[in-house]
C-alpha positions as CSV (number, residue, x, y, z in Angstrom):
1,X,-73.9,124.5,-211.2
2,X,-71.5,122.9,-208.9
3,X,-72.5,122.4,-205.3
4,X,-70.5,121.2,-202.4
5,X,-72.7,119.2,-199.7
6,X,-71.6,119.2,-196.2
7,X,-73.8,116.8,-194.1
8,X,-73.8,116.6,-190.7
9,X,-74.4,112.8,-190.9
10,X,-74.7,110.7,-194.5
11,X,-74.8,106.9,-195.4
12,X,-74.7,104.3,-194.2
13,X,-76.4,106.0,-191.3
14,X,-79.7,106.5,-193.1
15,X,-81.9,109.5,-191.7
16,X,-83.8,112.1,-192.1
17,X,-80.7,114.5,-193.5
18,X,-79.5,111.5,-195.6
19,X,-83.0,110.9,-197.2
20,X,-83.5,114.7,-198.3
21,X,-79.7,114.7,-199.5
22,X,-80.5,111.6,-202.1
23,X,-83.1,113.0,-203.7
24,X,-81.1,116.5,-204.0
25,X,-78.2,114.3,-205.3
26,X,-80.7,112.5,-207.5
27,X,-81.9,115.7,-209.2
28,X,-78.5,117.6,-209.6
29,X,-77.0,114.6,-211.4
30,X,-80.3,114.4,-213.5
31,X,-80.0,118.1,-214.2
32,X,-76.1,117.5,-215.0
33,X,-74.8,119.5,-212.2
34,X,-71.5,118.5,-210.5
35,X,-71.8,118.0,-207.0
36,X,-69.2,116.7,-204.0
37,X,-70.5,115.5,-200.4
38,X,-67.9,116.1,-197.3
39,X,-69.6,113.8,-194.5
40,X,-67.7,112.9,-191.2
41,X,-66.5,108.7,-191.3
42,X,-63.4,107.0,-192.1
43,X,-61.4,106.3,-195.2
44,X,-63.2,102.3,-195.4
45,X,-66.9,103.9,-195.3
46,X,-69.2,103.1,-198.0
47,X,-70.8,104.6,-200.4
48,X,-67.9,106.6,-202.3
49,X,-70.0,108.0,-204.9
50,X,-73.8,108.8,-204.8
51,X,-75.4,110.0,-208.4
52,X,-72.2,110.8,-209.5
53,X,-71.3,112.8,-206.5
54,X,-68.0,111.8,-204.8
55,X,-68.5,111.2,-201.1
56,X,-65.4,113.0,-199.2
57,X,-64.9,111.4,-195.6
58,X,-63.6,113.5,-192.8
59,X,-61.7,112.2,-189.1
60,X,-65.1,111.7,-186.9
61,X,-65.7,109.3,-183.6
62,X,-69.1,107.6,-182.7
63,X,-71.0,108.8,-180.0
64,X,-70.8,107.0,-176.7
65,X,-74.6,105.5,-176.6
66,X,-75.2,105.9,-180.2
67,X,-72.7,104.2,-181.8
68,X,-74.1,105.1,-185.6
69,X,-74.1,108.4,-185.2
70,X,-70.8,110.3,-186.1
71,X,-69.3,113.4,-185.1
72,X,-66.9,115.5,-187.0
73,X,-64.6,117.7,-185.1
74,X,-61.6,119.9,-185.8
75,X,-60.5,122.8,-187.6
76,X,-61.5,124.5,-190.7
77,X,-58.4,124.1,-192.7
78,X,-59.3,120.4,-193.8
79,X,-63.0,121.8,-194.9
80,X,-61.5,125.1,-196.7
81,X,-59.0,122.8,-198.4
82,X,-61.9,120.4,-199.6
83,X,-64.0,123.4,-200.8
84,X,-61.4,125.3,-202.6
85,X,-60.1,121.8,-204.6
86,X,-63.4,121.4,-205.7
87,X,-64.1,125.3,-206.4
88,X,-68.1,124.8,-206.2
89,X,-70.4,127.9,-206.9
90,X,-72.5,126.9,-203.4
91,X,-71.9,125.3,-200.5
92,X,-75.3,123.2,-199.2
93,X,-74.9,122.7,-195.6
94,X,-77.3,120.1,-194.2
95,X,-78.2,120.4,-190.7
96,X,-75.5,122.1,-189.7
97,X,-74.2,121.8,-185.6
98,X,-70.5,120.6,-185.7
99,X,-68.9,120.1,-189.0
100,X,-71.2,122.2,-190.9
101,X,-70.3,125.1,-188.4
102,X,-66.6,124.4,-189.8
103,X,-68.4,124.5,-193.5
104,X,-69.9,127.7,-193.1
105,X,-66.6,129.0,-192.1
106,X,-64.6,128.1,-194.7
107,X,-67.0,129.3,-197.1
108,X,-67.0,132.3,-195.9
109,X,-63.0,132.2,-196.0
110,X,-63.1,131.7,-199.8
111,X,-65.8,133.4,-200.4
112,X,-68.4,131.2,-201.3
113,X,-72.2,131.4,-200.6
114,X,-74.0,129.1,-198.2
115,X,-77.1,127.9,-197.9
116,X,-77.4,126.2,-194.8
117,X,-80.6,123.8,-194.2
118,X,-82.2,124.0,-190.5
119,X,-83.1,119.9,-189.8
120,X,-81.9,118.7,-186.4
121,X,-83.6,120.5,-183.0
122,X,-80.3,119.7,-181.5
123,X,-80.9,122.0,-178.6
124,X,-84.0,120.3,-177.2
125,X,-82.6,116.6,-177.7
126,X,-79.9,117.8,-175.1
127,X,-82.6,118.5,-172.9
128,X,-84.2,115.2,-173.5
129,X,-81.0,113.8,-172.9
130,X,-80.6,115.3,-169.6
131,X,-78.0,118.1,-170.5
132,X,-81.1,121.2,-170.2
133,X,-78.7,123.5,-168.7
134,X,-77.1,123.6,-172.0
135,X,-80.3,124.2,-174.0
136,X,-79.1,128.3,-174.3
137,X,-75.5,127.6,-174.9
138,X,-76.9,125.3,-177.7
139,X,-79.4,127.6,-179.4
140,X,-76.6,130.6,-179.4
141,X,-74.4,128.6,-181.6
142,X,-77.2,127.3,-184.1
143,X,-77.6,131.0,-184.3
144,X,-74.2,132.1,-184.9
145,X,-73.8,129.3,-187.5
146,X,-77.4,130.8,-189.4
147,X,-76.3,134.0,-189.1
148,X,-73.0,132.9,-190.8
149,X,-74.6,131.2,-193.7
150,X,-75.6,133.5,-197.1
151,X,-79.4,132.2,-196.6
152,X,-81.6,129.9,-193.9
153,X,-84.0,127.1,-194.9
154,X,-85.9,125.7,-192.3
155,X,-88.7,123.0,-193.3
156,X,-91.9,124.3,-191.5
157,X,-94.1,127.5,-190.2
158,X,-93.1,126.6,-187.3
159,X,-89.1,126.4,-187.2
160,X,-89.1,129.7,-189.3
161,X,-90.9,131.1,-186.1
162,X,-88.3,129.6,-183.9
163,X,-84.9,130.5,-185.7
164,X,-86.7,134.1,-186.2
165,X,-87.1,134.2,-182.8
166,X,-83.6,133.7,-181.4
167,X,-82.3,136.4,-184.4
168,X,-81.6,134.3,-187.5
169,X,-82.3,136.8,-190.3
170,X,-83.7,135.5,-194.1
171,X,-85.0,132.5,-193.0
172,X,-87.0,131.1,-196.0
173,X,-89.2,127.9,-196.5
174,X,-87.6,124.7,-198.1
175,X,-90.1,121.6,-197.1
176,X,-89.5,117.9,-198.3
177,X,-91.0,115.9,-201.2
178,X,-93.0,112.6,-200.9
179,X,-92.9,109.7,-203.7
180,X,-96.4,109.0,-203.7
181,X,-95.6,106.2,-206.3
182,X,-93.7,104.1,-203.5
183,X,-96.1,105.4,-200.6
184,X,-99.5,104.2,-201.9
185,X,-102.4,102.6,-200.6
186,X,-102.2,99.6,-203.0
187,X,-99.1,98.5,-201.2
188,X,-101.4,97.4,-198.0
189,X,-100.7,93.7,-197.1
190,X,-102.8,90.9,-195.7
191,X,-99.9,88.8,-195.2
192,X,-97.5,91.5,-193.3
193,X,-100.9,92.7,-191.3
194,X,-101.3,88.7,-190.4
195,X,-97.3,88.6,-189.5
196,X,-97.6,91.2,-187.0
197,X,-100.4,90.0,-185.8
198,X,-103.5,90.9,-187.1
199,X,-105.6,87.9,-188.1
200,X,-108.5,89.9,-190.1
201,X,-111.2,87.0,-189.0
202,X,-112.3,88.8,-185.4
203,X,-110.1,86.4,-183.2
204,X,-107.5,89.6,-182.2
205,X,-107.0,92.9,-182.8
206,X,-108.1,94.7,-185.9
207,X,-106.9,98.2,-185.8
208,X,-102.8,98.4,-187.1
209,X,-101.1,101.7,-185.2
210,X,-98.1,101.9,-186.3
211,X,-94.7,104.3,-185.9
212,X,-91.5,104.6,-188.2
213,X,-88.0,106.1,-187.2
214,X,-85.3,105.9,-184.9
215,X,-86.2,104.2,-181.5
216,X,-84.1,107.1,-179.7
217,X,-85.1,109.2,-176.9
218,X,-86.2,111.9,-178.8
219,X,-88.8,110.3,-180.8
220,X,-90.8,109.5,-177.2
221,X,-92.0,106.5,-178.4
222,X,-92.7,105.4,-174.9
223,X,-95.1,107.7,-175.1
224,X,-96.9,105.0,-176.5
225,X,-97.8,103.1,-173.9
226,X,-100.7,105.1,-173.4
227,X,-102.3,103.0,-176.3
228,X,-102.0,99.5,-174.2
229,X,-106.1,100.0,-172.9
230,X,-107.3,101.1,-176.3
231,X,-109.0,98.2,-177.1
232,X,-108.6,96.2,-180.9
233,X,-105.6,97.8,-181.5
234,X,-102.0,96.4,-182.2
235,X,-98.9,99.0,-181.7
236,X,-96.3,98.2,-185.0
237,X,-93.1,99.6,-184.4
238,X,-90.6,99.8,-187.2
239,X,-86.9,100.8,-186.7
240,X,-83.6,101.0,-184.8
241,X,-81.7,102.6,-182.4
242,X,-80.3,102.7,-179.0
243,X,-83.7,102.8,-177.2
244,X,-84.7,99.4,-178.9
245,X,-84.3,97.2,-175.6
246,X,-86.2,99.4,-173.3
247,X,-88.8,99.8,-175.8
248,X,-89.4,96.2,-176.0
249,X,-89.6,96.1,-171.9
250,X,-92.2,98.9,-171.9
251,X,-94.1,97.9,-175.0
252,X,-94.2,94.1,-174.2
253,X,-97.1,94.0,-176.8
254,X,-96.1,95.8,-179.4
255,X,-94.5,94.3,-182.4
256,X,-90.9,95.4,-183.7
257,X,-90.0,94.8,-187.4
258,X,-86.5,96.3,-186.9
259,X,-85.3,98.7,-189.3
260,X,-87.2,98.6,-193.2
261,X,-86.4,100.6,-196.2
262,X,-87.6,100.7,-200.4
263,X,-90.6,98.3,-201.0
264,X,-90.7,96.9,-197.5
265,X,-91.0,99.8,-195.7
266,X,-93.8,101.0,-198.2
267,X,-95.6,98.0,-197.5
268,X,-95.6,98.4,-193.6
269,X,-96.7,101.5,-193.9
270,X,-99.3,101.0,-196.2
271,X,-100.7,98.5,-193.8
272,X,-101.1,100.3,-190.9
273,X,-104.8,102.1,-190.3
274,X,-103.2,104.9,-188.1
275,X,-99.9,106.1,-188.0
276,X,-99.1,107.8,-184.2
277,X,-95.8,110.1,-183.9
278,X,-95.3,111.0,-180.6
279,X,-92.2,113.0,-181.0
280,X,-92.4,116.8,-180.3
281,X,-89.1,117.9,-181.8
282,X,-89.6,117.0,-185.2
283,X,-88.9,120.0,-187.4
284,X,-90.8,118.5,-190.4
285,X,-91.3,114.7,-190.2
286,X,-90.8,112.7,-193.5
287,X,-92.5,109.7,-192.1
288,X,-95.8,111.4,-191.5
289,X,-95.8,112.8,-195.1
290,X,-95.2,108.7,-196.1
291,X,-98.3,108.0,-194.1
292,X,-100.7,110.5,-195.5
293,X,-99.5,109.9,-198.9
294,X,-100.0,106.0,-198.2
295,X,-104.0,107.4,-197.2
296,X,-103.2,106.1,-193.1
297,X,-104.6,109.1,-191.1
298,X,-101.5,110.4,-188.8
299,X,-101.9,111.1,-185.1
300,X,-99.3,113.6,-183.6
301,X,-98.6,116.8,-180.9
302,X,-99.4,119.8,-182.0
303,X,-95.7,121.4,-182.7
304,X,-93.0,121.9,-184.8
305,X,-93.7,120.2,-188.5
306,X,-96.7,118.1,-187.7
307,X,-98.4,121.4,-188.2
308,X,-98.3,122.1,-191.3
309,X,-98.5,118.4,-192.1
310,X,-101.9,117.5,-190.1
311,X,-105.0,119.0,-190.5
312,X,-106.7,118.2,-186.9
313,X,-109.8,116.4,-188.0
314,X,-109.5,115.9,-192.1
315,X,-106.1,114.4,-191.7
316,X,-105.7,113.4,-188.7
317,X,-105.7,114.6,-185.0
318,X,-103.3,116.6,-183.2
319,X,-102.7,117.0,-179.7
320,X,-101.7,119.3,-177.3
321,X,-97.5,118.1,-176.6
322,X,-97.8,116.5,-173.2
323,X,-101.6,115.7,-173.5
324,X,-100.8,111.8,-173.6
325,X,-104.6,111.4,-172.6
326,X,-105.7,113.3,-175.7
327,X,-102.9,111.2,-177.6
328,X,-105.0,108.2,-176.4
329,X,-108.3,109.6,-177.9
330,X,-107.4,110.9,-180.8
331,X,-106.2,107.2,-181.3
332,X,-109.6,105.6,-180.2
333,X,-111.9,107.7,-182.1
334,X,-110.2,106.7,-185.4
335,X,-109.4,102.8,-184.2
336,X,-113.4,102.7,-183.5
337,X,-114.4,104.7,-186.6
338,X,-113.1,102.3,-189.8
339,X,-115.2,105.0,-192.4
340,X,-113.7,108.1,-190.5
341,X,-110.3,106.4,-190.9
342,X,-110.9,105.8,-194.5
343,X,-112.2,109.1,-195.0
344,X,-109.4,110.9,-193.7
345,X,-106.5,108.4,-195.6
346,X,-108.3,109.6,-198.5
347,X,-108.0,113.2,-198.2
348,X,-104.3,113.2,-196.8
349,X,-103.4,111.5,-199.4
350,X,-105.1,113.9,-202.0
351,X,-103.3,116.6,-199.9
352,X,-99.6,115.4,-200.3
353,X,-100.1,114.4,-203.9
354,X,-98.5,117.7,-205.3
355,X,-95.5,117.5,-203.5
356,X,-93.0,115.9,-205.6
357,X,-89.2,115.3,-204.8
358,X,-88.7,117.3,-208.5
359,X,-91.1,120.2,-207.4
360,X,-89.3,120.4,-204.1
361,X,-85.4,120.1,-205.7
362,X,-86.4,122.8,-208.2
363,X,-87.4,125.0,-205.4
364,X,-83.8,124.7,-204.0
365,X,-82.2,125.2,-207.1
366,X,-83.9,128.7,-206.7
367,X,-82.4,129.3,-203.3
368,X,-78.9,127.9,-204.3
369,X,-79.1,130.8,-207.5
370,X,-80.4,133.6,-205.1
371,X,-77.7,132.9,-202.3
372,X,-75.5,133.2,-205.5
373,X,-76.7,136.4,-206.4
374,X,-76.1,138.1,-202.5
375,X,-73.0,138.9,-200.6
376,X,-72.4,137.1,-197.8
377,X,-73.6,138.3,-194.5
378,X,-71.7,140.9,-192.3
379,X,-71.1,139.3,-189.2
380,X,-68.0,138.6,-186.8
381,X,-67.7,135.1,-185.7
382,X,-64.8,133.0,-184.3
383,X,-63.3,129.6,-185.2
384,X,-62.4,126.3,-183.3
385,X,-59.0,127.8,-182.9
386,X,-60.2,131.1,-181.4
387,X,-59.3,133.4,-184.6
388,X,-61.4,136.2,-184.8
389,X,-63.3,135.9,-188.6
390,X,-65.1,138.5,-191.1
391,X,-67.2,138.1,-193.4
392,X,-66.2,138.9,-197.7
393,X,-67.9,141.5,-200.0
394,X,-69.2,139.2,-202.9
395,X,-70.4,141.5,-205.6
């Protein structure tokens, strides 16, 4: 099979998106697939190839406050060019807003089925970001660019609910895999547990809560000051982002480890007793699956992919978005309870165990071959330029 990868953002920015598109990359190279991936940058970005997959840079500028974040604007000529050099039999579009709305396009121009992968909640970070006015505008075009794709896969229950809701049609389930080699409780360490400041003789606090991702305003981690009066605890923080000064104002306590990744970021997380993730637009959350399958019980609000992640009181606890008191409790009953705390780790890591990066690849291979098999959708749509655009019979 060959499969062209359009990412809405790829290495060096490292992300959800580019996480899921490794091991994809990893498993069509070990399957002996050819594969391309068209990412916005600049000609001097690195990598150039991933497992055997060229990386394909297209003209992008940072945003404004978020300097590693890159957007890719323009027309569809460039991406239809791309595509029809490399003459793949799918197009994988990963979280699609900007330049994988150009991607769909010029799919559908050569006729080649999409699969396009629901990832970002890019609507409700404008609101967060103080643009709410444009929260319709936003979820019009995430539904335009769906209904332009050959198939939908969204990661949870819950954003197949949502994308069914405003009109998406043939949404189906893709969810993520876990290496529960790398994320294991064996990787929990006195001496990192001492660095951050747990002394483990009774002179300080005892009970590690920790969080993992980007320190942006979407992830609410200020939501975690909440935690400051429960008592024997110490907040962790590991990560990056433009929210990292204010962060370290309003969680004057808490210890930052700046970004981690491979062994070190498996041995944080292996340390912490609880892991809290207070962000309520997470459409799956990688880092929560890490936790469980590292046996740290995960505390998070009841919405979007923490559902089908947590179960409230074998797992974890979730709580009601908003409900910062009942974030604050849920916390407390596990920092005072070392056996329920064990208990849980144990069963959430028994319940991730299954979930293999190979099971979950092969699962995609399925939807690449079944976008394959149907003709592209039937809709009318319109380009950056204003050209009105129709869909191809594929037979």
């Amino acid at each position: 099979m060959r499969v062209a990868v359009i990412a809405e953002s790829f290495l060096p920015q490292m992300n959800g998106v580019s996480h899921s598109l490794l091991r994809v990359l990893d498993h069509l190279a070990e399957r002996g697939d050819e594969a391309i991936v068209i990412a916005p940058g600049s000609r001097g970005d690195r990598p150039r190839e991933v497992a055997g997959a060229r990386v394909l840079r297209v003209p992008s500028f940072a945003m404004p406050k978020y300097r590693k974040v890159r957007v890719a604007p323009g027309g569809v000529a460039r991406i239809r060019r791309l595509l029809a050099d490399f003459d793949p039999d799918v197009v994988h579009v990963a979280s699609p807003f900007v330049l994988g709305w150009r991607g769909v396009l010029a799919a559908q121009d050569l006729g080649i089925p999409s699969v396009a992968v629901y990832q970002t909640e890019v609507p409700a970070y404008a609101a967060r970001y103080g643009m709410r006015g444009l929260e319709t505008v936003l979820w019009n075009h995430v539904r335009t660019i769906h209904q332009h794709a050959s198939l939908t896969l969204a990661p949870s229950s819950y954003t197949i609910d949502q994308l069914t809701g405003i009109g998406v049609s043939d949404v189906r389930l893709w969810a993520r895999g876990v290496d529960s080699s790398r994320f294991d409780p064996s990787h929990r360490s006195a001496s990192f547990r001492a660095k951050v400041g747990v002394s483990g003789n009774g002179t300080g606090p005892e009970v590690v809560v920790g969080f993992v991702g980007r320190l942006a305003v979407e992830k609410q981690v200020e939501d975690l000051r909440i935690l400051s009066s429960v008592p024997n605890v110490k907040l962790v923080i590991v990560g990056e982002g433009p929210q990292k000064d204010r962060l370290r104002r309003l969680l004057p306590d808490a210890h930052f480890t700046g970004f981690l990744g491979g062994d070190a970021l498996a041995q944080a997380v292996a340390s912490f007793d609880i892991m809290a993730s207070p962000g309520e637009f997470e459409t799956f959350c990688q880092t929560i699956q890490e936790a469980m399958a590292s046996g740290v019980p995960v505390v998070a609000p009841a919405r979007g992919g923490p559902l089908d992640l947590v179960d409230s009181s074998r797992t974890g606890w979730l709580y009601r978005p908003g409900d910062l008191e009942g974030l604050r409790a849920h916390v407390a009953d596990l920092a005072g309870d070392a056996a329920k705390r064990r208990a849980f780790g144990r069963t959430a890591r028994e319940t991730v165990l299954g979930r293999t990066w190979k099971s979950v690849c092969s699962q995609l291979i399925g939807h690449y071959s079944a976008a394959i098999a149907r003709p592209a959708p039937q809709v009318i749509g319109r380009s950056y330029t204003g050209g009105a655009r129709w869909a191809q019979d594929r037979v």
